[in-house]
Each structure stands twice: as structure tokens, then as C-alpha cells.
N, C-alpha and C positions, 0 to 999 in steps of 0.2 A: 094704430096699425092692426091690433091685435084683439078678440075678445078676449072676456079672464071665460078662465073653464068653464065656470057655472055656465058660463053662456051658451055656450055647444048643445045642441040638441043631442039626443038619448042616438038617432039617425046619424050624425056626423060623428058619434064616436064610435059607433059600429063601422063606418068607412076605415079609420086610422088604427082600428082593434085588426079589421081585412088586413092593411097596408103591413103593419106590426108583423102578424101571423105570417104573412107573406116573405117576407124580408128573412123573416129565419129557418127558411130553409136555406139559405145559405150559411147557416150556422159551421164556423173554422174554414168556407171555403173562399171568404175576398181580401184576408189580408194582405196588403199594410189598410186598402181599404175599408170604409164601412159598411154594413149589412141594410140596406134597402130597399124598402117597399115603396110602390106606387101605385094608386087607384084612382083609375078616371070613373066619376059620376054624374048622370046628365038625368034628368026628372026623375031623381030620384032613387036612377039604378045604377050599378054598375057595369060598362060598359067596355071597360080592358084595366088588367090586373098584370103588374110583374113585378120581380126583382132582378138589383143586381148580383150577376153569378157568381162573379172574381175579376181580381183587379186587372184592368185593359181591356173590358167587356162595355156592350154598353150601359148607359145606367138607367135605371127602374124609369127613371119619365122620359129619357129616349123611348124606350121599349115602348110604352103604353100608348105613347103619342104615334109611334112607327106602325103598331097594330090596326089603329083607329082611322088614321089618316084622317080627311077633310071632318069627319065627325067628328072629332074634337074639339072643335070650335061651338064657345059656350057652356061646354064641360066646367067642373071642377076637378082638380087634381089634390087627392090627396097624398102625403108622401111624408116619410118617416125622416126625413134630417131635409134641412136647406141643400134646395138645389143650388148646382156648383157655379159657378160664373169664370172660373180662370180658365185659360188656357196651355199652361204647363203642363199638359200630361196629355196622355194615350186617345182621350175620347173627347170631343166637341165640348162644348160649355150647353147646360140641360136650358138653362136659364133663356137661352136664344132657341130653343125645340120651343121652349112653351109658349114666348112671346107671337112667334110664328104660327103656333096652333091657333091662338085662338081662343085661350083657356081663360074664364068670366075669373074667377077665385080660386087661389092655392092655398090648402091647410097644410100645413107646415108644423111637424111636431117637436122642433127642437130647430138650435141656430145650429150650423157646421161649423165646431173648434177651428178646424183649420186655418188660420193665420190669412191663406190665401182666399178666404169664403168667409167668415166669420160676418154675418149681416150685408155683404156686398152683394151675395145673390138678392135678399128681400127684398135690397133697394132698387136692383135694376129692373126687379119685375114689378115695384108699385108704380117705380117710372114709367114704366109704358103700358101704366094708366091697370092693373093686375092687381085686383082686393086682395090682400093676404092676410091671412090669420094665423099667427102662431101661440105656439104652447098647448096645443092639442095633445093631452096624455102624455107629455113632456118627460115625467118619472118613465114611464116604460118605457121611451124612448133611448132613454138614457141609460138605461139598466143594457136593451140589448147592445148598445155600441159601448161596453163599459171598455174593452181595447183598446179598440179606437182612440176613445177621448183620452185617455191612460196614455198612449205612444203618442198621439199630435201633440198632446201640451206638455209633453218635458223630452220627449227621444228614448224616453225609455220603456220598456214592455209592461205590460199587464203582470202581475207576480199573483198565481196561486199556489198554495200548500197545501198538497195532499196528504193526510198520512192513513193507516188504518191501526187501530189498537183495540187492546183487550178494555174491557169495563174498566179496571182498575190501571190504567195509562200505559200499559207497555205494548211494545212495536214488536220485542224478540224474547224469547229465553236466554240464559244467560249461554248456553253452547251456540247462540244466532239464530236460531230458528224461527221464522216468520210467516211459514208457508203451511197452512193458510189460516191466518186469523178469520177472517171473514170471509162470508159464502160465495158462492160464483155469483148470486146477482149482483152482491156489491162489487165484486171486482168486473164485472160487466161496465157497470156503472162509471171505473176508473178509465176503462177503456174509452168508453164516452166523453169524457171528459179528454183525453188527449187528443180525439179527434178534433179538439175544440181549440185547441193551442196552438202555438208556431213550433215550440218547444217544448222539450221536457229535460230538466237541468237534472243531474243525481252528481255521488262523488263516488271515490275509486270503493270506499270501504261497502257502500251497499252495492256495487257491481261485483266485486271479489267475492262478498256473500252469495250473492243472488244470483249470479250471471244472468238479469233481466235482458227480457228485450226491448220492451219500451216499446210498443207498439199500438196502433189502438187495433183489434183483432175484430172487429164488427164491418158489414159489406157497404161500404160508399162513404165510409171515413178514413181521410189520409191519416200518415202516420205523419208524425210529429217531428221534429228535427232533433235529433239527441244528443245534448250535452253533457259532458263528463268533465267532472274537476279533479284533475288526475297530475297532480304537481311532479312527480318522479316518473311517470311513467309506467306504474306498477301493473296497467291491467294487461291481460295476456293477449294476444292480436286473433287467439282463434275464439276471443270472448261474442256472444250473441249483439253485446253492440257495435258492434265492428261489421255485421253481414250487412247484405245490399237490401234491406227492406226501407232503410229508412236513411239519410244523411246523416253523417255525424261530426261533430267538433270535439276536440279534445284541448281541454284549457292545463298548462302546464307551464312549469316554473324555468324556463331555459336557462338563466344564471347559474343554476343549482344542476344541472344535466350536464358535466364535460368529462363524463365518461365516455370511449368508444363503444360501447355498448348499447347507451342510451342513445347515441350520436344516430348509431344503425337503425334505430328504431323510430327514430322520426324520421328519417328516409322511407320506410315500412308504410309506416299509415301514410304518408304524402304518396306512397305511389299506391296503396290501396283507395286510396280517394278519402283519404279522414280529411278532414279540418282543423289546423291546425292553430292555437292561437295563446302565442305565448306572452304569458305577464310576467317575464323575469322572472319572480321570486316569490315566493308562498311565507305567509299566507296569504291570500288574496281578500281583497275588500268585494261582497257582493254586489255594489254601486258598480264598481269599475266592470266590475261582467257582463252587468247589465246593460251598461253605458254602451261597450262594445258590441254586444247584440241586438240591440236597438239601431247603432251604426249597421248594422246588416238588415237591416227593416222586418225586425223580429219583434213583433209585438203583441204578444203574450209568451208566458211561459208559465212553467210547472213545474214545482219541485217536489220531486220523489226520493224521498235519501231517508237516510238515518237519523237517527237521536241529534249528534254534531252538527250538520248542516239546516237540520230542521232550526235548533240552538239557535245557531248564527242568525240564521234568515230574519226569526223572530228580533233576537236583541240590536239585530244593523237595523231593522225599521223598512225592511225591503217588501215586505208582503202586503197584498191589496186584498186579500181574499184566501181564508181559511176552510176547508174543507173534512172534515172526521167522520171517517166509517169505526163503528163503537159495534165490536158483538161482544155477547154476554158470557164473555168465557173472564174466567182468572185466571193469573202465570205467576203472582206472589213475587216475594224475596227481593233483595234491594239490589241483585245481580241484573238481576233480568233488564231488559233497554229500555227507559223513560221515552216518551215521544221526542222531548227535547232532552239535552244533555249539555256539556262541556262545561266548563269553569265559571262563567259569567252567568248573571241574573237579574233581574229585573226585581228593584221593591215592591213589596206589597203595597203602597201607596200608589207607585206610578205605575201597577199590573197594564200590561194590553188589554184592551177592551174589545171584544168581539161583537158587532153588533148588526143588527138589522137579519137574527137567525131566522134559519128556515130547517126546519125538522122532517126527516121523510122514515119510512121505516123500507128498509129493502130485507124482504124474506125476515129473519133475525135479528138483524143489524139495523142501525138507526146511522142513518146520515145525518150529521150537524154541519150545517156551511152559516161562514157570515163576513162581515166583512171587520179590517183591522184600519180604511180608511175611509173618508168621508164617501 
């Protein structure tokens, strides 16, 4: 069915590099769905280009095939994941557009995870008689829908860990002062990054600190959905993640809450419009959080917190992707906040492994990202 890569001409993977490029500008705007491109090419040019925009829209080879109409036919269609074949959702099956166009060969850069697609698109389009090629640039394929693939094969979100700290590992001073390690570009940069998320998870202790907003502050990026692990209830209701910029949850321990006081207070945020979503009793396992926001078709998230949750995240195994803004300041002293913290720890034998970095320098600061899973 399929060339191997070497096979591809220098030409056909300049179409899939189009298709690629294309596709991300929809970068944080189609979840639960994936980010895709599609390029029609006919003697050699390109002749209609799109992506899909977000999820219930139609998808990148509707689009291209809709623009082009009867000229289609003979085309080749390139496109960044397996066209879809089922019928369970919002928009037609792509796979019966292309059949009907007319389309000589579809490059196909990756199979679609999805349980409902997973190789049944390929098949129904070689059926009806449709050269197909896949694994075109298959790695960068796979790099942009790293969400995607993360939430269709287990239910649960994409996990990143943001932190920012000095050279010498600290998040704060030891009176909490965190504001500002790093320059505006990097913290531009975190804004970025939330525009990229579903969510952004923290807990009550870096809120009562910070009083953050959590928002991504840059023009045509949504704001992210804000999660607070707040087991008593402690944060105050006129706190900045409580305003209307952004939706918010608030995960709390209700067995532990049969105070009248507390009582009133979840009444409070339920009629302020929080989200309310209670695990009994603390401390919480970060699987079961995740489990449940994945049940709400939350897939990715971000954790922005402190020393403690940073900790946990690391030692429960939850994180898919680590992120460090490193400027070149010192804060000393063994008071001061480590990135990670709490009781538990990891041997030196069995260290997390961070791998696949990628090094940037913003203004002063050095971004280190990489990942903690295959």
C-alpha cells in the first residue's frame, strides 16, 4: 500500500511540509479533535489548500475538495492524518468527498488513532480502486497531534509541566516571592503555551500566593479552562480565578467540608458559575483528575503550581512533557522553593529521564522542553 520514505520525492514532501504548516494554524483551536491539513495537487501545483478550524467544522479535504469542485478529479490529495470513514459525529465521512471527487492518489501521513478510523479510512479508499501512500513525514505528524493521540488512546489529557526558576533551581524566595523570575518574553512565551491547552491545572497554595489569572494575554488565543485543586475551600471568591475571563473548576474534598460555612460556599461558586467537582477526600490521586477531565473531553492540560504539585506530578508518573524557563539569577539558601518538593523521591538509579530536548534562548532566559514519555 504504502512507499517507505526514502521513496518520496524532495516535491511530494514539500506538499505534506504545505499540508503540516497549514494545519497549525489551528494550533489549541480543534479540540477534542485533531489539527489538519490538506493539499490538493494536480501537474504538479497546488491547486486548493485548507485546514480544519475546530471541532464540528468541516474537515481539511471537505474543504479543499468543496473549493475545487469538478477539478478535482485526477488530483492528488495530500493530508496530515487518515481521512475519517465513520459516521458518528458532526460532519459527513471525508473518505466518501474523496471517492466522489475523483482523486487519482492520497498521501496520507499518519494512520488516525481513533478506534473508529484506525486503518478503515485507507481501506475504503484503496477499495474504490484510490493509490494510497502512507508514512509521509509520519514523525511530524505525530509531533503536531501529540494531544490528540495522548486523549483517543487512553481518555486521558496531554499533561504539561511548566515551571520557571532561577539557575540554581528555585521557583521563590523563602518570604514566596516569585514575581518575576524571568523576563516578559519568557513569560510571553507561557502565555503561549496556554493558548495551546484545554487547561491549566494549579493548587490553592500557588493561588493564595499569586492570586494569578491563568490566562493566555496575547490577541486570537483562547484562554484556557482553570483548574484549582482546592480541598477546603481556602481560596477567597473575589480571587482573579474566579472572574469571567475564563471557565473555571474547582476540585475539592466534600467529606472533609460539613462546616456551614464551607456549605455556603459551595452554593457561592455554583451560583457564580465555578465548576464544581468533588473527590470526597484529599489527598487526591492526579490519575483520578485527570481521568475525570478527560471525561469532560479535556485534552491537554498544564500544570502551573508550586514546588508540592510540581512533586507529585513528577513522582505519580502523570507528566508527558516538561517545560523550564531557567534565567540567570541566584536566590541561595536551603529555605528558598526547589522546583519540586514534598516528602517522596525518586532514586538516583530510577531518575526521570527527560528526553528528546530542544533548547531556545528567550532574551536572557533559556527555555528547556522535552519530553518524560515515549
Amino acid at each position: 500500500m504504502a512507499m517507505t520514505t526514502l521513496e518520496y520525492s524532495k516535491e511530494q514532501k514539500q506538499f505534506m511540509l504545505r499540508a503540516l504548516a497549514i494545519a497549525k494554524k489551528a494550533c489549541g483551536m480543534t479540540s477534542p479533535n485533531p489539527m489538519v491539513g490538506a493539499v490538493l495537487v494536480k501537474a504538479g501545483k497546488i491547486i486548493a489548500e485548507d485546514y480544519h478550524k475546530r471541532a464540528g467544522e468541516p474537515h481539511a479535504e471537505a474543504l479543499v475538495i468543496n473549493y475545487i469542485g469538478k477539478k478535482a478529479k485526477g488530483a492528488d490529495l495530500y493530508v496530515t492524518l487518515e481521512p475519517c470513514c465513520h459516521t458518528n459525529k458532526r460532519t459527513p465521512p471525508c473518505t466518501k468527498a474523496i471517492i466522489e471527487a475523483g482523486i487519482k492518489r492520497v498521501f496520507v501521513a499518519m494512520v488516525d488513532p481513533n478506534p473508529s478510523v484506525s486503518g478503515c479510512g485507507l481501506k475504503e479508499l484503496e477499495a474504490a480502486g484510490i493509490e494510497v501512500h502512507l508514512g509521509l513525514l509520519s514523525e511530524e505528524a505525530r509531533h503536531l497531534n501529540e494531544f490528540y493521540i495522548k486523549y483517543i488512546t487512553t481518555g486521558r489529557p496531554f499533561v504539561i509541566i511548566k515551571t520557571a526558576m532561577t539557575i540554581d533551581g528555585k521557583i521563590a524566595d523563602p518570604e514566596g516571592n516569585s514575581k518575576w523570575i524571568t523576563s516578559q518574553r519568557a513569560r510571553r512565551e507561557v502565555h503561549k503555551l496556554r493558548g495551546l491547552v484545554d487547561a491549566v491545572i494549579t493548587a490553592r497554595g500557588t493561588v493564595l500566593a499569586d492570586n494569578p489569572q491563568l490566562t493566555a494575554r496575547i490577541k486570537g488565543l483562547r484562554n484556557p479552562m482553570r483548574v484549582i485543586i482546592d480541598p477546603w475551600l481556602d481560596v477567597p471568591l473575589d480571587y482573579r480565578v474566579f472572574n469571567k475571563d475564563a471557565p473555571t473548576i474547582v476540585i475539592f474534598a466534600g467529606r472533609e467540608l460539613s462546616s456551614i460555612e464551607k456549605q455556603q460556599k459551595i452554593k457561592d461558586l455554583s451560583s457564580m458559575g465555578i465548576g464544581l467537582m468533588d473527590l470526597q477526600s484529599s489527598p487526591f490521586a492526579l490519575d483520578e483528575i485527570l481521568q475525570r477531565l478527560g471525561g469532560l473531553g479535556i485534552s491537554s492540560v498544564m500544570i502551573e503550581a508550586g514546588s508540592s504539585l510540581n512533586g507529585r506530578a513528577f513522582l505519580e508518573r502523570v507528566v508527558d512533557k516538561a517545560v523550564f524557563f531557567i534565567a540567570p539569577k541566584l536566590i541561595c539558601g536551603k529555605s528558598s522553593l526547589p522546583v519540586t518538593g514534598g516528602n517522596g523521591y525518586i532514586p538516583l538509579e530510577n531518575a526521570l529521564e527527560i528526553k528528546n530536548l530542544r533548547i531556545r534562548r528567550l532574551g536572557p532566559d533559556i527555555m528547556i522542553s522535552g519530553y518524560l514519555r515515549p
